[in-house]
Each structure stands twice: as structure tokens, then as C-alpha cells.
N, C-alpha and C positions, 0 to 999 in steps of 0.2 A: 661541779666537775663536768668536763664537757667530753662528750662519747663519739668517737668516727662512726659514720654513719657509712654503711659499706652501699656502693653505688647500685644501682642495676645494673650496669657492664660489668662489673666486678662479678657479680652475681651469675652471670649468666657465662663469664669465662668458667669463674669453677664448674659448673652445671655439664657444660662439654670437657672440663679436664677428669671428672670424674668417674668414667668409663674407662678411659685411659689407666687411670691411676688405681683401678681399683684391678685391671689386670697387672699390672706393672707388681702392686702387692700380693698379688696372689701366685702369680706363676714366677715371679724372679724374686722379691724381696723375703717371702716364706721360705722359698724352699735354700735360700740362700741360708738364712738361719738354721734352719732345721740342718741340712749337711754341716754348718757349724760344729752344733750341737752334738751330733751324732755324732762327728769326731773323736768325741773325748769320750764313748763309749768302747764297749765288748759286744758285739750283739749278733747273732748269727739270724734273724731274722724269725726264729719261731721260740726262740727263751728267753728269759725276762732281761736289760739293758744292764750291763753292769758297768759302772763307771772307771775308766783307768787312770785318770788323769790326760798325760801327755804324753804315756806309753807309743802310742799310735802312731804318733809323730817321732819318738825316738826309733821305735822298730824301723821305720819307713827311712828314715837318713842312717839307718846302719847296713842297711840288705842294699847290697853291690848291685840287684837286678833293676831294684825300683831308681836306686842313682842314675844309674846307666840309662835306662828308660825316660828321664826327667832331660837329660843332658840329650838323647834322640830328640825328643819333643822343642827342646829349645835351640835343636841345630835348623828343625824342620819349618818350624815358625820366622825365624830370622832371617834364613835363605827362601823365603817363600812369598816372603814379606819384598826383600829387596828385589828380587825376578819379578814380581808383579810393580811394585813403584817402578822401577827403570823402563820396564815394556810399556806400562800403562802409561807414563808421561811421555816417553820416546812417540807412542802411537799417537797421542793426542797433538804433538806439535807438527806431525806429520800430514796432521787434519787438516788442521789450521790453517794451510799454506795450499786446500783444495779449495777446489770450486764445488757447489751448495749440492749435486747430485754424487760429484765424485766423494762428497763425506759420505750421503746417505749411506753409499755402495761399501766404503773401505769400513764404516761405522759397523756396519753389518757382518761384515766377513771380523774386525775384531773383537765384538761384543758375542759373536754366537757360542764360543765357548765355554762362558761364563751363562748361556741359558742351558747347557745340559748339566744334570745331577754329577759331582764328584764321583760314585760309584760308576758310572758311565762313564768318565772319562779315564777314571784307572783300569778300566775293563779295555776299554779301545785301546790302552798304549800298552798292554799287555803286548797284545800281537805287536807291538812297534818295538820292545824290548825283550821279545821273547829269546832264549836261549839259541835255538837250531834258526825256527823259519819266522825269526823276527825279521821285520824289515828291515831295521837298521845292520843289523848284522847282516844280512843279504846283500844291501849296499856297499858294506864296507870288502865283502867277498867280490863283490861286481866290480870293485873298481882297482882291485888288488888289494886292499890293507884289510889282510886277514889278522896279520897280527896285532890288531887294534879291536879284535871283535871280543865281547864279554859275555860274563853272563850278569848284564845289568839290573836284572833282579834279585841274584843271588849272590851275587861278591857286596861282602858287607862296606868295605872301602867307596863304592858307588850307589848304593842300593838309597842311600838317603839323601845323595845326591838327586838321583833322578826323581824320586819323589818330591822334593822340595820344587824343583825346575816345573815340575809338569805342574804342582799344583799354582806357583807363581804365577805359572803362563797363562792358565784358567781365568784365576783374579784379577790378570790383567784388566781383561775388558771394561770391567764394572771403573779401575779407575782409570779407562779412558774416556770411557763417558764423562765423567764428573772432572777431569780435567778440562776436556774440550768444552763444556760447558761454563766453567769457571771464565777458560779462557777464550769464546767469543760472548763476555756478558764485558769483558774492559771495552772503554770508550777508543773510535780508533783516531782521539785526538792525541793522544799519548804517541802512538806511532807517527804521525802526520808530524808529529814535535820533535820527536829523534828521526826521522828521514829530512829533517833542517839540517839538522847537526851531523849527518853525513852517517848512520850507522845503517849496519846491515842486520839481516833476520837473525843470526846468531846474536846480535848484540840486544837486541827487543828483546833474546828469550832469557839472555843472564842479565841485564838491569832492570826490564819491566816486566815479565809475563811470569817469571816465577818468584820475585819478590811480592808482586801482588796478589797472587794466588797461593802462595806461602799457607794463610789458617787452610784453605781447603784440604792439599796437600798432606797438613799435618793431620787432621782430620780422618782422611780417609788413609794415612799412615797408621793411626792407635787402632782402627776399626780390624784393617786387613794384619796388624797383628797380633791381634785378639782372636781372628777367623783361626791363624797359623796354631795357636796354641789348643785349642780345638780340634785339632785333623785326625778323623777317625775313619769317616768315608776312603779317602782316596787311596790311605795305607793299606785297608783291610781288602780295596777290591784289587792292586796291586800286588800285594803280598803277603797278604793276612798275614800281617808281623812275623813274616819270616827274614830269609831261612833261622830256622829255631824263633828267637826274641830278639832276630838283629835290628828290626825294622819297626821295632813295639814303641807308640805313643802311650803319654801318661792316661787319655781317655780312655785307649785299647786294656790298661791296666787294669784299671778303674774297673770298667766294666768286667772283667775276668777277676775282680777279687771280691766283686760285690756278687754277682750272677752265678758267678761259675764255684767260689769259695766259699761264699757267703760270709764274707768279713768286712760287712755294712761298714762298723766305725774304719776300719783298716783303710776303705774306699772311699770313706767321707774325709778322711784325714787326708788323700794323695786327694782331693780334689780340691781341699782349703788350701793345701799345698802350691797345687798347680796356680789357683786363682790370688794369691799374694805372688808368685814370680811373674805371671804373668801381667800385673799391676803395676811391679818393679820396670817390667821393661817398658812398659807402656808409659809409665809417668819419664822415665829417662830418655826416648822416642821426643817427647812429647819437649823436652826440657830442650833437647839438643836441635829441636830444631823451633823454637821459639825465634821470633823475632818483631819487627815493628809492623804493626797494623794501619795500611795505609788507605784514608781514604780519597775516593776518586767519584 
């Protein structure tokens, strides 16, 4: 019987994957289990675990607050997701079409948003949506349309509006990097080959530039919608889920029924929760915009 003899390259890639892998199980694949696990508990964090089944889960789909809250989290993610793909790829074709210092300059001024912390930027647009001496509402007194002024923090009608928007805007940057990158890596015979055929820059960008850059795309689509379902920062320095719990994400939950209630399994439950919807929309993200893989 004859045995594989595993190579020295072989050998020496595991040797480098296994640093990698050995955080990947420790800080993501553990505790992934464990929140599991705890799910199907009772446990207030100082007496012994008691087992419920899938109480945890039926409590949590029957309380109107946690619904409500799931259904916030998945307004917030989706419009957050799409303000960022449309900016970020709008910015990046906008690049493309510059000359090598005018990207550096415009790369700069769109990517800088995306270098300051979420809590810093819901802090900054405070004053931009503040009630009385927000600027926008001072604009809109400036220029006559008072009756257009709100209080865009505190009308729940808007409130998840503008937090959605601002965080998009934020995310943008990162995918306009990764766009403009994608799209000065195509060959520019491709163009040289439709400027024969008589097409112009809108036509490069819907038959060649975004069919070829298509997996990236998709890519950094699953990524920034998995960020969206996560939003915990930008809500709490905006409006620490206010007014009352109109503005409450399912992490803001989480954290107030684990910390603040001490209802560990109740918190591990809304987070298995959260990480199967948010897998549902990712794998449907991911289906819907599949296509052919072209190589060049």
C-alpha cells in the first residue's frame, strides 16, 4: 500500500497557516460555539446553568420589543449597505476618469471618513442634526424652508433614516478603494477594443467595468453587510437608542440584556438569532448578484 508523502511546501504552508488558524479558533470559532450553547440556557451569570430548551428563542420571537428591534437592525443594515455600494462605486468610476494626482487628492478627501472611529462620526453629525442649532436645520431657516426643519434625531419616522445614510456614507470610502483598484487592475485593451466599435465611457462602465469587477463587488457587498448588521457604535453615539427604544439595534439589545439584566442565555439566543438572519441575507446578497467569471 502506497502512502502520500506530504511535500516540504506543503509543510511549510501549514507551518504559516497555523498562527492564523489557531486565532481564528480561539477568538471566532469558540466563542461562536459557546454563545451557541448558552442559548439553550437560564443563567444569570452567578448560579448554576439551567437548561431550557428553546424557551429563549420562543420568549425572544413572542416580545413585540425584541421584534421591533430585529426589524430596526435589518432596516439599518440594508439601507446602509446600499448608500455605501452606490457612493462607493459612483466615487470610484469618478476616479477613474482622473488624472494620477487628481485620484491621489479626490481618493483622500473620500477615503478620510472611513479613517475616523463610528463613534466620532455620530458625535460630529449630532451638531449637523441637532434639534434647535443644528446646521442643517439652520440652513433650511437660512434659506426660507422652515417647514421642512425636524428633529432628525428624535422623529422616529427619520431617525433610522439618518442613521442608516450617515453610516453608508462612512463605508463608502473603503468601497471606493477596492473598486478603483479592481478597476485600474483591467487591461486597457479591453477599452482600446470598444473605442473601435464606437462606444462611449457610460458604455465601458455597463458592458466591461462592472461585469468584470462583478466577484469584487459581490464581495465587498456580503462584507459591508455583515458590518450593517453589527451597528452598535454609530447608533449609541447618535442616539443611544433613543428617543425611548426607537433607534435600538439588536447588538444594543444584546448588550442591555446580557450586562445590564443579566439574561446571558436570553442574549446568547438574540445573538444566534441575529447571526442566522444575518447569513440569510448575505447568502441571498450573494445569490442575487452571482454571475460569470470572466477571465482577462
Amino acid at each position: 500500500m502506497k502512502t502520500k508523502k506530504i511535500s516540504k511546501q506543503t509543510i511549510i504552508g501549514l507551518l504559516f497557516l497555523a498562527p492564523a488558524a489557531f486565532f481564528i479558533i480561539l477568538f471566532m470559532i469558540v466563542p461562536l460555539v459557546w454563545n451557541f450553547c448558552l442559548s439553550f440556557v437560564q443563567w444569570d451569570g452567578i448560579s448554576s446553568m439551567q437548561f431550557v430548551g428553546v424557551d429563549n428563542f420562543v420568549s425572544l420571537m413572542t416580545t413585540k420589543a425584541v421584534t421591533s428591534t430585529m426589524r430596526k437592525s435589518v432596516f439599518i443594515a440594508l439601507i446602509s449597505t446600499l448608500v455605501a455600494m452606490v457612493l462607493g462605486v459612483l466615487y470610484a468610476l469618478f476616479l477613474y476618469r482622473l488624472r494620477r494626482w487628481e485620484q491621489i487628492t479626490f481618493r483622500f478627501i473620500f477615503f478620510s471618513p472611513a479613517m475616523l472611529p463610528l463613534s466620532v462620526v455620530g458625535i460630529l453629525f449630532i451638531f449637523v442634526f441637532s434639534n434647535d442649532s443644528g446646521i442643517l436645520n439652520s440652513l433650511l431657516s437660512a434659506v426660507g424652508l422652515e417647514e421642512l426643519r425636524k428633529a432628525w434625531l428624535g422623529d422616529p419616522s427619520v431617525s433610522l433614516w439618518v442613521i442608516a445614510i450617515v453610516q453608508g456614507w462612512r463605508q463608502s470610502g473603503v468601497i471606493m478603494i477596492m473598486v478603483t483598484t479592481a478597476l485600474l487592475a483591467l487591461p486597457k485593451s479591453l477599452f482600446e477594443n470598444g473605442a473601435l466599435e464606437g462606444t462611449n465611457y457610460w458604455d465601458d462602465v455597463r458592458y466591461i467595468m462592472l461585469p468584470l469587477i462583478k466577484p469584487s463587488i459581490n464581495l465587498l457587498l456580503s462584507t459591508t453587510l455583515m458590518g450593517g448588521f453589527k451597528t452598535y457604535d454609530m447608533v449609541y453615539a447618535m442616539t443611544k437608542g433613543g428617543p425611548g427604544e426607537m433607534t435600538y439595534t439588536v447588538p444594543m439589545k444584546i448588550i442591555q440584556m446580557g450586562f445590564s439584566y443579566n439574561r446571558y442565555g436570553e442574549a446568547a439566543a438574540l445573538g444566534t438569532v441575529l447571526t442566522v438572519i444575518a447569513t440569510a441575507f448575505i447568502l441571498v446578497a450573494r445569490y442575487a448578484m452571482r454571475g460569470e467569471i470572466y477571465e482577462y
